[in-house]
Structures are given as C-alpha cells and as structure tokens.
SEKOL-644462 format. One record per atom (N, C-alpha, C): x, y, z; residue in one letter. Coordinates in steps of 0.1 Angstrom, whole numbers, plus 5000, padded with zeros to 4 digits. Atoms other than C-alpha are relative to their C-alpha. Layout:
% SEKOL-644462
XYZA...
//
This chain:
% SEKOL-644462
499650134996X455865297594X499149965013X500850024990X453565107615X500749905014X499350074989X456164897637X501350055004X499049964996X458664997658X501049895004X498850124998X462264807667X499649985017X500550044989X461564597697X501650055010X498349994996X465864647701X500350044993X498949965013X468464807687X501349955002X498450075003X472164677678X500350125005X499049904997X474564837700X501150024988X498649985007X477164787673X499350144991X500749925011X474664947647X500150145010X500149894992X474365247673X501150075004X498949954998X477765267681X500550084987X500149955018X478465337641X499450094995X500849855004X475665587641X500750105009X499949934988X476965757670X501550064992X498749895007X480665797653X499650094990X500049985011X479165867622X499450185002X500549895000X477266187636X500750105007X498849934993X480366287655X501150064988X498950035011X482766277623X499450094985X500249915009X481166547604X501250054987X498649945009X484866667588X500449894991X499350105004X485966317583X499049845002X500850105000X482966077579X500149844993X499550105007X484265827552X500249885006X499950134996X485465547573X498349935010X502150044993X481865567596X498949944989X501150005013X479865547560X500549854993X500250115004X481665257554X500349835004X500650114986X481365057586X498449975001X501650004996X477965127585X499349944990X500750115009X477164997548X500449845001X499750174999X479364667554X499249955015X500950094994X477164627585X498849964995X501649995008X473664687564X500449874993X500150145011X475664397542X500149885008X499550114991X476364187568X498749925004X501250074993X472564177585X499649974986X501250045011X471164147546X500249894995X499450165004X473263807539X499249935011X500750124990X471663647572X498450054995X501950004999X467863777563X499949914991X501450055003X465463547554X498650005001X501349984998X461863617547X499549865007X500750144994X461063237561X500749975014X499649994986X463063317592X499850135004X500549834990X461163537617X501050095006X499149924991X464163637638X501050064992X499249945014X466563697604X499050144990X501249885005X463363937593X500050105009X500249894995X463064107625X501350085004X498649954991X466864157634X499550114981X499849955010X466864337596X498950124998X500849905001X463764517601X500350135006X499349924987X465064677636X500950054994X499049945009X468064747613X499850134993X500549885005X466564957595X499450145002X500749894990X464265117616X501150115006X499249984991X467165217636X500750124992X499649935009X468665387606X498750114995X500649895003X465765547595X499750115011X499649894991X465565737631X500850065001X498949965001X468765807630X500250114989X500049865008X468566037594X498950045001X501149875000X465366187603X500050105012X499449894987X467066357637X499750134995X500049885008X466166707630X501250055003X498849904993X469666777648X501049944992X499150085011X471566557618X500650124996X499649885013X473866767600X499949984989X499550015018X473666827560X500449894998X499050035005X476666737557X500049845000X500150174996X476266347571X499350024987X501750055011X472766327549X501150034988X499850025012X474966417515X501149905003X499250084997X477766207527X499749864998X500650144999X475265887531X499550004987X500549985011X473665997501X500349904985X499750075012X475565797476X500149835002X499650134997X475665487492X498949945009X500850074986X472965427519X498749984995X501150045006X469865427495X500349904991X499950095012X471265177471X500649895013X499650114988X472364967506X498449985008X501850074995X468464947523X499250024991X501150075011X466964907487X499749855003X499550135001X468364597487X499449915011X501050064989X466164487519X498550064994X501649995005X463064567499X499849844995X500350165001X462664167491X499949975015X499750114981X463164057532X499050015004X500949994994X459564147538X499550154994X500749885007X456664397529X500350115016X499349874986X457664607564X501650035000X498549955009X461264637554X500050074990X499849915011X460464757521X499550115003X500649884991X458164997541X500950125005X498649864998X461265127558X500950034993X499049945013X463665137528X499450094994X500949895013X461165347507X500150115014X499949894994X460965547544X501350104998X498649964995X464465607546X500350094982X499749985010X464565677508X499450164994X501249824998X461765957512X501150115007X500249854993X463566157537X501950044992X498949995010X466866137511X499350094993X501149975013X464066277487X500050165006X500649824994X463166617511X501250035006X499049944994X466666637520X501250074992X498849965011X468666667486X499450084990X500349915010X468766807457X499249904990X500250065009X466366637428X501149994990X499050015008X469366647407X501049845002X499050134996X471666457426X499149855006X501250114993X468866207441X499749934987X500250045010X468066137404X501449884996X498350115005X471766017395X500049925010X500050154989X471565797428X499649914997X500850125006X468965617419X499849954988X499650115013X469765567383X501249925004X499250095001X472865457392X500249875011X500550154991X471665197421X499349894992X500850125013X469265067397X500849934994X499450065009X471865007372X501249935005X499350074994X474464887397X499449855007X500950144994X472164647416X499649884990X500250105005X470864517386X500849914989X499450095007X473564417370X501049925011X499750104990X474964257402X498749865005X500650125000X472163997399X499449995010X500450074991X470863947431X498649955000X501250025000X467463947448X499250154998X500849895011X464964197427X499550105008X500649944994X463464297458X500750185002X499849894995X465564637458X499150114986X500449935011X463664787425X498950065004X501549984993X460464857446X500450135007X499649904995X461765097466X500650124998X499349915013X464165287439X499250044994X501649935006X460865317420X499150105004X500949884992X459065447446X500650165005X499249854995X462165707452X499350144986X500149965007X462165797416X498250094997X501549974998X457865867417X500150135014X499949894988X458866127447X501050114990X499749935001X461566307434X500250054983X500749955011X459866357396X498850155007X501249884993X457266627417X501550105008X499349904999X460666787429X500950114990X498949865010X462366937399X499250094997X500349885000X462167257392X500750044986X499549975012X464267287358X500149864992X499450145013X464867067324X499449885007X500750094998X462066867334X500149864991X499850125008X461966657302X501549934998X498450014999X465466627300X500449855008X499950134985X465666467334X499049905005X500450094997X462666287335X500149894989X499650125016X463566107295X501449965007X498750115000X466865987310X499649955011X500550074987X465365867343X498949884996X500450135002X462765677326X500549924991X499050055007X465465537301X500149885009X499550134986X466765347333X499149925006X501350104996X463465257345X499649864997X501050065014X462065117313X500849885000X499550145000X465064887310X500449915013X500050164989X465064737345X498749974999X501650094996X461464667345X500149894986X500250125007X462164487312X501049905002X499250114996X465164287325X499549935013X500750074987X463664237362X498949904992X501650105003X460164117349X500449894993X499650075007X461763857325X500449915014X499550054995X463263697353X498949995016X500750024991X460863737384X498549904997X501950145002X457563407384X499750065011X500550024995X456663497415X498750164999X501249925005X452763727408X500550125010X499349894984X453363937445X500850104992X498549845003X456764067432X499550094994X500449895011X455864207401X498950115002X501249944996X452664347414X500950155008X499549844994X455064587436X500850074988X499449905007X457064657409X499250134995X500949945009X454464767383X498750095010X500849944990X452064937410X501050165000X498349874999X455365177412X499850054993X499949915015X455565237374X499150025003X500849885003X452165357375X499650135009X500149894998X452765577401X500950074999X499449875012X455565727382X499550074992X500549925009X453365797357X498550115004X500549904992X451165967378X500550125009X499349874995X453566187392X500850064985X500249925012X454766277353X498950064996X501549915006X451266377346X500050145011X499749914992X451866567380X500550134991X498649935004X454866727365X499450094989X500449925006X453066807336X499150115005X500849854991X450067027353X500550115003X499349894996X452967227363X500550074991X499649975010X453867287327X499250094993X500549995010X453367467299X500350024984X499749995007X454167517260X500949934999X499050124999X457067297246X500049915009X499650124987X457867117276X498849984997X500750045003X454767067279X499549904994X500550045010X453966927249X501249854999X499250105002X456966707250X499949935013X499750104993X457066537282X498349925007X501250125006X453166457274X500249904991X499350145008X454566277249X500949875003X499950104996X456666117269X499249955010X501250084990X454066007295X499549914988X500850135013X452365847265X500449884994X499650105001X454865657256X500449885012X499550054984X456065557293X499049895001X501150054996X452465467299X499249844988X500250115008X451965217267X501149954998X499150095002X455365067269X499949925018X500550144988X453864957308X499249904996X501050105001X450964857292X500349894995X499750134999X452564597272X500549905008X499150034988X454964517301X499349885010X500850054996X452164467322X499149864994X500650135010X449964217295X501049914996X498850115005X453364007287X499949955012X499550054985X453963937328X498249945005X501650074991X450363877342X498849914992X501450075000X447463647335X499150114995X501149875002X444563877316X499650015014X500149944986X443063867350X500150085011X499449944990X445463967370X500550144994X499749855013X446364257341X499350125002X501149975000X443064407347X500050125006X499849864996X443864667373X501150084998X499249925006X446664787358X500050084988X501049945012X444964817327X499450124999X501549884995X442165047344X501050125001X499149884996X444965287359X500450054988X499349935008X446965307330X499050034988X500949915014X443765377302X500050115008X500649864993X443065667325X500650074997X499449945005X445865817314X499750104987X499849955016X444865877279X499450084997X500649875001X442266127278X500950165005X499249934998X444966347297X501050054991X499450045011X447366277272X499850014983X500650005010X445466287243X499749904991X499650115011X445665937231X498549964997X501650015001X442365827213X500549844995X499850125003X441665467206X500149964983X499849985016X441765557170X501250014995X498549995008X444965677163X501049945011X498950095000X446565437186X500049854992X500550115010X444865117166X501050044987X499449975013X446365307135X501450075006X498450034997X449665367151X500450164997X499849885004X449265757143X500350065014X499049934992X449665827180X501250015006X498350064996X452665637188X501150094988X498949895011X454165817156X500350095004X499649904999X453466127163X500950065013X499249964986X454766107202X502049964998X499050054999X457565907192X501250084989X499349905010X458866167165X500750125014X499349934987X459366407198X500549945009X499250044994X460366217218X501249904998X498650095003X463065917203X500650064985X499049965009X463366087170X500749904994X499050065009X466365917152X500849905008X498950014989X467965807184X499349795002X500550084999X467565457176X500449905014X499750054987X469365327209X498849965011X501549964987X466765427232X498849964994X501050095006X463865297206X499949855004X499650135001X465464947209X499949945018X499750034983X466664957251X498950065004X501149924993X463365127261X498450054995X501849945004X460165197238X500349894990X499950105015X460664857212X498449935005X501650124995X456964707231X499150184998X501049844997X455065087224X499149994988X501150055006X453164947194X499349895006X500950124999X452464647209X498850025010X500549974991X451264817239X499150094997X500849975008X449465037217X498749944996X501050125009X447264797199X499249915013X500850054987X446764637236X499250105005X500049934985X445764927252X498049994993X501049995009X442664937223X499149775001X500450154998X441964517226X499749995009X500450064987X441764527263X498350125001X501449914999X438864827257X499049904994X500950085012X437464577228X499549905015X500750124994X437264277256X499450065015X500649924985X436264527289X499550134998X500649905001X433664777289X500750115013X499449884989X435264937320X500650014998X498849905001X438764987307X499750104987X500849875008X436765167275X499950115008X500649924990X435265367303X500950105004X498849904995X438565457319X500450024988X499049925011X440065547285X499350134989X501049935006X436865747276X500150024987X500049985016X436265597246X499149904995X501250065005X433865467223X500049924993X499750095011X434165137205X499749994991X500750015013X431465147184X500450114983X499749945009X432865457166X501349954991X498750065002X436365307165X500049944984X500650095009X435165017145X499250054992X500649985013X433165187121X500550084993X499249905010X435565427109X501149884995X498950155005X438065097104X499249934987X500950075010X435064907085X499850084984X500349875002X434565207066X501350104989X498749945002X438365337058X501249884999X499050115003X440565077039X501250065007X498849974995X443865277047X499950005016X499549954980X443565327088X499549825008X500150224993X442064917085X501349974999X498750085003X445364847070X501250035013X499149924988X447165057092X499749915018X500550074991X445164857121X500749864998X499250135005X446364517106X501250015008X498650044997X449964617109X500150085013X499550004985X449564727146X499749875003X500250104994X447564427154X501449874993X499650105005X450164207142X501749985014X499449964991X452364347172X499449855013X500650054986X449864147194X500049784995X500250125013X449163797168X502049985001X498150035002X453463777165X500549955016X499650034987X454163777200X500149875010X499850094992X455263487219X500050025014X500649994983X454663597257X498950085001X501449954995X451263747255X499049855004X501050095001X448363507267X499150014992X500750065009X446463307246X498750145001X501249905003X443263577255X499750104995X499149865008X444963817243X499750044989X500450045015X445163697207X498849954998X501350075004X441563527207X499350154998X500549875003X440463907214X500350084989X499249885012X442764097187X499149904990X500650045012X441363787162X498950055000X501349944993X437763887179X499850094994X500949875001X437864237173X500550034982X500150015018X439264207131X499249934993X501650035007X436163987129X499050085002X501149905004X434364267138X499650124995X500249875011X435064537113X500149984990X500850085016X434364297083X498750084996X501250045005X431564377063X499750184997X499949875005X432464777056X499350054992X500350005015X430664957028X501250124990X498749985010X433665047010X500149984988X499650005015X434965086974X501049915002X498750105003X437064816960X501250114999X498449895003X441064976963X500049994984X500049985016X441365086927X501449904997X499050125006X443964816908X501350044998X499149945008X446065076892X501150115014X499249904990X447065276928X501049935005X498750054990X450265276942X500549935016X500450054984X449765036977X501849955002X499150135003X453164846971X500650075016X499549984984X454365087009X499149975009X500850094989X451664877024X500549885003X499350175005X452764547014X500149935014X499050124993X455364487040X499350015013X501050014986X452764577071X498949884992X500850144999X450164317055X500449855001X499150114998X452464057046X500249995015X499350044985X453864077085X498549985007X500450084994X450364057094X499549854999X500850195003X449163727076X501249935006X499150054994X452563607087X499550005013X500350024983X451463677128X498649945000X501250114999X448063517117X500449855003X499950185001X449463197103X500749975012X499550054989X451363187135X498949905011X500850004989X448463177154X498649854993X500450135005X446762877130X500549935001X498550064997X450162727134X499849895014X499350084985X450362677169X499049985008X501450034988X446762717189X500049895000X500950114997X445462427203X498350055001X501749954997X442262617207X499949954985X500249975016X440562507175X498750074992X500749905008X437762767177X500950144995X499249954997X440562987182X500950034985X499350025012X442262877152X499149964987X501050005011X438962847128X500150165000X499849855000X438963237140X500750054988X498749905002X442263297129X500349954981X499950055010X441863137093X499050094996X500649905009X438863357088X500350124996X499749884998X440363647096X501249994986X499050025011X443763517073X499250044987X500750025017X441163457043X499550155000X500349855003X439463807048X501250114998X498949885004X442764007048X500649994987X499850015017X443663857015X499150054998X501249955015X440363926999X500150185004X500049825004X440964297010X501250084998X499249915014X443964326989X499549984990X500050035014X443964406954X500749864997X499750135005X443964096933X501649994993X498950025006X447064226916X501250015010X498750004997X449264246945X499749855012X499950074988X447663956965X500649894997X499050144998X449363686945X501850005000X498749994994X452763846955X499849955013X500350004987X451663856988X500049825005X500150094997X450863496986X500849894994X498450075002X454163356967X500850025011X499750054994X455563496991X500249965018X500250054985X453963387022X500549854997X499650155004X454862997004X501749985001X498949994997X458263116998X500650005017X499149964991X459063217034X499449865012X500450124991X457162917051X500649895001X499250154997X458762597064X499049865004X501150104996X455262427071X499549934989X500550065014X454162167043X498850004999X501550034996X450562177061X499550164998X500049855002X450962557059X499550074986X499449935018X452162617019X498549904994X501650075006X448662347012X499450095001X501349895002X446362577026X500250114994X499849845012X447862897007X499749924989X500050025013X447862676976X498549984999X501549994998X444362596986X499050135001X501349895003X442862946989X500150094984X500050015018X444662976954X498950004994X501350085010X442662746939X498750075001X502050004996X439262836960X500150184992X499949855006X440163226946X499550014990X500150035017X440263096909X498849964997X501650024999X437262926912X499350075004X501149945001X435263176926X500150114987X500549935016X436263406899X499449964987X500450055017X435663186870X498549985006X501450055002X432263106888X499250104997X500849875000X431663496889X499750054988X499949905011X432463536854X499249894988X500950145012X430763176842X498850084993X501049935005X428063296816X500550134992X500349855003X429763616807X501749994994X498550015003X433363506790X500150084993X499049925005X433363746767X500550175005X499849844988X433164036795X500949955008X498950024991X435663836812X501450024992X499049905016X438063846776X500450155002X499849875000X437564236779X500550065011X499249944987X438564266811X501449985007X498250085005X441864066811X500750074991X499749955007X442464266780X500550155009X499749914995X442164566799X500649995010X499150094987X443564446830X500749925002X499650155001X445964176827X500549945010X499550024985X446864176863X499349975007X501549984989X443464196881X499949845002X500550124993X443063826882X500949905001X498850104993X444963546896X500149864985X499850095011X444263336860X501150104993X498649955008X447863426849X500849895000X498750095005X450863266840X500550005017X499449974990X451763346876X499749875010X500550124995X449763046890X500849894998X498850095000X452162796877X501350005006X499450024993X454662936891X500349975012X500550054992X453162856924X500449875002X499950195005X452862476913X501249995000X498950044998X456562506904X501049995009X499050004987X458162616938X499849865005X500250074992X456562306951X500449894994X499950115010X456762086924X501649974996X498550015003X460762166916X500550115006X499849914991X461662336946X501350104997X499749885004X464062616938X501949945006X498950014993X466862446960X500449894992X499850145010X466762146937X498849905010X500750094997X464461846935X499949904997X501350004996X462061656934X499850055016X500449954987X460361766969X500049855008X499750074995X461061536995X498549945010X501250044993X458661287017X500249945010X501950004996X456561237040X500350175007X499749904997X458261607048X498850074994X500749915005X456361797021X499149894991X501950065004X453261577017X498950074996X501349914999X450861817022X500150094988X500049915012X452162076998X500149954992X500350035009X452761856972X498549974994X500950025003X449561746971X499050094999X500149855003X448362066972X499950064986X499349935009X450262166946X499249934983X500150105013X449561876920X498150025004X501649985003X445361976928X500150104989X499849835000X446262346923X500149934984X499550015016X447762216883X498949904994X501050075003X445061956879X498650114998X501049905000X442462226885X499850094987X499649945010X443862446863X500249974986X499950065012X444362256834X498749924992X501550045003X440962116836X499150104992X500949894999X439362456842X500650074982X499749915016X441362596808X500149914992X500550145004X440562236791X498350034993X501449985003X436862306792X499550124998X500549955005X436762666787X500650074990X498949995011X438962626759X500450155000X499149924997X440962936773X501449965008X498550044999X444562986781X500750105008X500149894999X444863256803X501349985010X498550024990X447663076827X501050004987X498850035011X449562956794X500049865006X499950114998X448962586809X500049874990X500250125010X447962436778X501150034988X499149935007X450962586757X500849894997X499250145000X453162286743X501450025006X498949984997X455862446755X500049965021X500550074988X454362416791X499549945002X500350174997X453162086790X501049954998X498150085004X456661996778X500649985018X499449954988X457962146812X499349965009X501650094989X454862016835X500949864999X499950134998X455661676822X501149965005X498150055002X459561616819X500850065015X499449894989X460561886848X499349975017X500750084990X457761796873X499749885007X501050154995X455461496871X500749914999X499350115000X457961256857X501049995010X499450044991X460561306883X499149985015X501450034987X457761316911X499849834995X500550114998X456560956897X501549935001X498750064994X460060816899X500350025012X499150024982X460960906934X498249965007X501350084993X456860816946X500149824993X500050165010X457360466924X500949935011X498550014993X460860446940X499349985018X500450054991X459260456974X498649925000X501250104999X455760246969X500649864999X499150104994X458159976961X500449945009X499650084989X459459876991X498749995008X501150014991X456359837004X499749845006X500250125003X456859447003X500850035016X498749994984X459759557040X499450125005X500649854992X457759827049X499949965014X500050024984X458259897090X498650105001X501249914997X455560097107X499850144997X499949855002X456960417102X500350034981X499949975013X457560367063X498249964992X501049995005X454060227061X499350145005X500749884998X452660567074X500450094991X499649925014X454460717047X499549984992X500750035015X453060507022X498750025003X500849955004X449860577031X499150154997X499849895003X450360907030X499850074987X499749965012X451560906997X499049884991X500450075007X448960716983X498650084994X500549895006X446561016976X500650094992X498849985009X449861166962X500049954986X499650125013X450360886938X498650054993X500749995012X446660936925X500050114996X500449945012X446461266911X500950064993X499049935010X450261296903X499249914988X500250105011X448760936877X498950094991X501149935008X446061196870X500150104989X499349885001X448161486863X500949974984X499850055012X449961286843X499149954985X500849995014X447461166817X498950084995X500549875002X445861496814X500850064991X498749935009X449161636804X500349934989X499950105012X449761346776X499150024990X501149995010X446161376764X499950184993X499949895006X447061726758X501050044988X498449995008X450661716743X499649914989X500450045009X448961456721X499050084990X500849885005X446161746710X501350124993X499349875010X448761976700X501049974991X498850015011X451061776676X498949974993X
//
C-alpha cells in the first residue's frame, strides 16, 4: 500500500481495541466492527473525495490492526468469516481501497488455513452476488482465491474444481451486467492470474492429479477466453488474448485439436464427465472459446506466437482432411451463432473457412455412413445464414454466402438435399427459403451442364446411383412446401413473396429442363404430377394473386407495393401454368 491514513476513527479504534481485548468472548466486537465497515461503505462515493478518503483510512486502519504481529490467532479466525467478505465490498470505492481489501485479504491468506479461506471466499462470492449490489467486491475475492490456490497442500483438484465452479459462474453473472471497460478489466486481469497460479499448482504435481487439474486449467483458461471475446471490443481483447494463448503449450492444447474440438473433448471427459450441472453453470462457452482461441491466432500473428503455433499447418491438414474440416465447421459455428461476440470476430471465423477451400481431397464416397455428421453441419449453415441474415456489412455478408455455398458442395449430393429441405423447413425468412431454392436450381443446372453431351453416362449412373443427384422426385417436393405449405394454403402475401417466386422458377426450370431432354428423372412430367402441380398448386396460387391484382382500381400505398411485388409472381405462375396444360394435353 502506497498511502497511509491521514486519521483514524476513534470509534473504529475504540472497536479494535475491545475486539483485541475480548479474546474469550469476541462475538459482539466482530459485530460492531462489521456494522461499522457497513455504515462508512453506504456513505462512500468514488465522486466524493472526503466519502473515499474517510473509507480508505477505514480500512487502512483495519488492515494495521490484523497485521499486529502481537494479534492473537484466535481474533484472526474469529474475523475470518465475516471481515473479508465486509472490505471486499469496498473494492468498487476506488483503485486504493481495493489495494487495501486485497491487503487485508492477503494477510487472511498467510494466516489461515487454505481450506477454510477457500469456503470464505466461495461463500462471499456467492453471498455478495446474489445480494446485488456494487460488483466492485469480486476483484479482491479473485485476487484472494489466485493466493490461496499456491497454498494447498492436499486434494488439489478437488478443491481447486469446486473453487473454480464459483468463479466461473460470477464472472458470467457479473460480466453480463457490468458496461463500464475499467471494471471488467480488473475482474478478468484476476482470472488470468488464477490461472497462473493453477499452472503454479500444477508444477508442484505429478501423475493423475496432474494430469487432471491440467485439464482443468484448460478448460478454466478457454471458458475466460470466450468470457473475455463476448465483454470487450477485439481491441481491447487483445491482451488477454496474449496471456491466455500462453497457456497452451503448457497445457498441451494445439490449435488443431482445439479447431476440431478433440481437445475440449478429451479434457472435458476428466474433468465434467456426466456431471451435466456444472457443463451448463460453468464450462457451456468452452467450445466457443475453443474455436476463438484458434481465430484470434488466424487474425494476429502475435497471439499464434504466444500459443506456439503454426497456421499454415493447421489449415492444410483441414484443406486436406474432410472429417477434422467437418469437425472444424461444427466448432466454428459456436462463433457464427453467437449473439454477443463482435462483428470481427465473425468476419475472421468467415475469413479463415475461406481459407481452407480448395483441398486436394477425394469426393466423400456416396454409399458411407456420414448421417452422425449431419446435425454439426446443418447447425453450421444455420449460424451462417444467420450471419447473411443480419450483417449490414455487405462484404461481410457476400463472405458468408460463399462460405454457405461451399459447405453444401462439400457434402455428399445424397444427404445435401436433406440438409437443404431442411434448412427451408426450419426458416421463417421468405428472402432466406429463395436463396436455398435458388442454389437448388443453380445445383441442377450445373449437373445437367456437366453431364450435357454424355446422357447416356448420365442414364448409367442414376441407374447405379439413384441418390447421387438432386434430379429426383425429391425436388418437387421442395416446390411443394412452398407452393402448399404443409400448414395449409395457398402461401400468403407480400409475407412469402420471395419464396414463392423462388419456388414457381425452381418448377418452371425443371419442367423445362425434363421437356427438352425428354427425360423424367424428377417424375415432373408424369400425368399424375401435372394433375397435382396444376389443381393443388398453380390454380389456387392464381385465384388468391387474381383475388388481389383486382383491387388494384382502391389500391393505398401500401397495397400498391404489394402489387408490384406480385407482379413478377403473376408472370411465371401464367407461365407455369401454360407449360403444365401444354403438357397434360401431350399425355392424353
């Protein structure tokens, strides 16, 4: 401490003075002495000098008082349960206050037992913070807990997995709630030098333990990292970043098997196990933070540096290795889903899946069993289209459509048009369910352009494959979610504009395309599905578009924006329609 009290409170001194008299019977001293601590910390104000300095002096006065070498024990366990969780609580009144709470908290630290010192400060944490107040006492609790981790001496992991239990969940309740940059900066400065005194801990280890409460460091240290990236500005992220990659070489984490989510697995099998409680209240951000810890190396050559690791290899074993890309996907989708990361965040994660395109890799064979991939690629085209969705960036969001269109083309054809019913199914965007119906189409067309010239090698391979290509019966049914929506219809307007129109290309296309190469490979020209196209679809579609072009004679501003909406609508349902007639007339 660099300032001393210019005064001290006689009352405050009087209180100390019983309190170090009353050895036998200390109780009523201990709690004159915290209802004074509560008394000066209601009048402090950081924006009032003299409410700062009476509070400072306060403390000061206290902390000479328990570092008397002539104190008894007996006081010091006495104060023990009550007088560190009473001058935390003056860690907000000023950065020299919290100075002296963390002092006074220290000589708690060299005076007890790490056992009992540990239960204090979990249960101040968890008392304080569910009394709401001001945040400022977590800085100092932190800083206890980072001290009296280098004192145990038994059932290390034990005691440091339930200590950072309590941590983990105030720093994600505090941080949620604190705007001002400052605060958080003390908090998180703390966490990482917790986890520098678990690495401590570890050094002192070895075998089992060991091995397990490296694992928990690992997790500790990438459930700050996301912590850290959700609360700050990339910017301001930056040295936190640095500290905590440094970790990982200690640790063992490589930027390989956290991308692919194999190190978080394998720590997280020792450490949470089954115990899904503690997954949920304490490690639920350890992919996400994962996957950051690897993006913030992609966009800074110096936190690579500190995590001693090599991009270039990263990325070419991904380019290179369909399964540990896919596996990559469904971390990055951690980062792409996320509603409180900044925007740089995600321009970098799209960034770096545009840069391990262009692999030389085998097509995934057709016939293998992928279908326990699925639900990690599905979730990430879902955290893509988010990010096409909602950017205002629109290089940003040209990015994030390349990247969409490349992860389809690197599934198999036979499971991508599940994949892509049901991204239509689960969407509520009309502008959204177009562009899927649109890379439909652009799909179908490039096959048939691949295969123009060579139909009857395309015949043979349909034969042998009747799955492999998206020219199936399966394509209609596309057309009909939109066309006779599943909930009942016709599809409603100027709501689902976009997809209809979409939709009624997507069937035009198709009926054209198997029209001219007098093949049938959807079943579109079948009289039985032209029956059903016409009667089921197009005809109630042109009754409810007829039904509104009509009023166009009382049209207000807002119904003419409809109508001209639907006036691209109207031509290629009229199209749609005499295509399908000129056919149903061809087959009787």
């Amino acid at each position: 401490m660099s300032d001393q009290p210019e005064q001290s409170s006689p009352v405050l001194q009087k209180i100390l003075n019983s309190l170090s008299q009353s050895v036998d019977r200390p109780q009523c001293s201990v709690s004159e002495l915290i209802d004074f601590l509560n008394s000066v910390l209601a009048q402090s104000d950081p924006d009032n000098e003299d409410a700062e300095a009476t509070a400072f002096e306060t403390l000061t006065q206290v902390h000479q008082f328990i570092s008397s070498p002539s104190l008894d024990q007996g006081i010091i366990d006495q104060l023990l349960f009550e007088l560190p969780k009473a001058v935390a609580e003056f860690g907000g009144v000023s950065d020299r206050c919290l100075e002296v709470a963390e002092s006074i908290i220290d000589r708690f630290v060299s005076m007890c037992g790490a056992r009992d010192m540990l239960s204090v400060l979990g249960e101040a944490l968890a008392y304080l913070t569910a009394k709401r107040g001001d945040y400022g006492y977590v800085a100092p609790l932190l800083s206890g807990f980072s001290k009296v981790f280098l004192c145990l001496e038994r059932r290390h992991f034990e005691q440091v997995k339930e200590a950072t239990g309590i941590i983990l969940k105030v720093l994600k309740a505090v941080s949620l709630e604190l705007e001002g940059e400052t605060e958080l900066q003390k908090l998180f400065y703390r966490a990482v030098d917790i986890a520098n005194s678990m690495r401590a801990v570890c050094m002192k280890l070895s075998g089992g333990v060991y091995d397990k409460l490296c694992a928990l460091l690992g997790l500790y240290v990438l459930e700050i990292m996301a912590l850290v990236s959700m609360n700050f500005k990339a910017l301001s992220s930056q040295p936190f970043v640095l500290q905590l990659s440094s970790f990982f070489p200690f640790g063992g984490l490589s930027y390989l098997g956290l991308i692919t989510g194999s190190d978080v697995d394998k720590r997280s099998r020792i450490v949470i196990g089954d115990d899904e409680e503690i997954y949920v209240s304490c490690f639920s951000d350890i992919n996400c933070g994962s996957s950051l810890s690897v993006i913030w190396g992609y966009a800074s050559d110096e936190v690579a540096r500190a995590a001693a690791e090599d991009l270039t290899t990263v990325k070419d074993e991904l380019r290179n290795n369909q399964t540990k890309r896919w596996q990559a996907f469904g971390m990055l989708k951690h980062i792409l889903a996320s509603v409180t990361l900044p925007k740089e965040l995600k321009k970098n994660a799209i960034d770096f899946l545009l840069s391990i395109r262009g692999g030389n890799i085998s097509p995934c064979d057709e016939h293998n069993d992928i279908s326990s991939d699925m639900p990690g690629l599905f979730a990430v085209l879902q955290a893509v289209q988010m990010v096409i969705m909602y950017t205002s960036d629109t290089v940003l969001r040209k990015s994030a459509f390349d990247v969409f269109k490349w992860i389809l083309a690197d599934i198999p054809t036979s499971h991508r048009f599940d994949i892509l019913k049901a991204l239509i199914t689960k969407s509520d965007s009309s502008s959204m369910i177009a562009i899927l119906l649109d890379i439909v189409k652009g799909e179908m067309h490039k096959e048939s352009c691949e295969k123009m010239g060579n139909k009857e090698a395309l015949r043979e391979e349909n034969k042998a494959h009747p799955h492999s290509s998206l020219w199936t019966a399966n394509v209609l049914e596309l057309v009909e979610l939109i066309l006779r929506p599943p909930k009942g219809g016709p599809p409603t307007f100027p709501e689902h504009t976009d997809s209809v129109l979409s939709a009624l290309n997507l069937y035009r296309y198709v009926l054209i395309a198997e029209s001219r190469g007098t093949t049938n490979y959807t079943g579109v020209l079948s009289r039985s599905n032209l029956q059903k196209a016409f009667n089921e679809w197009l005809l109630p579609l042109r009754t409810l578009v007829t039904g509104i072009m009509a009023k166009n004679e009382h049209a207000n501003d807002e119904l003419a924006l409809t109508l001209c909406t639907l006036n691209p609508v109207e031509l290629v349902l009229y199209r749609c329609i005499e295509l399908v007639e000129e056919k149903l007339k061809e087959s009787t």
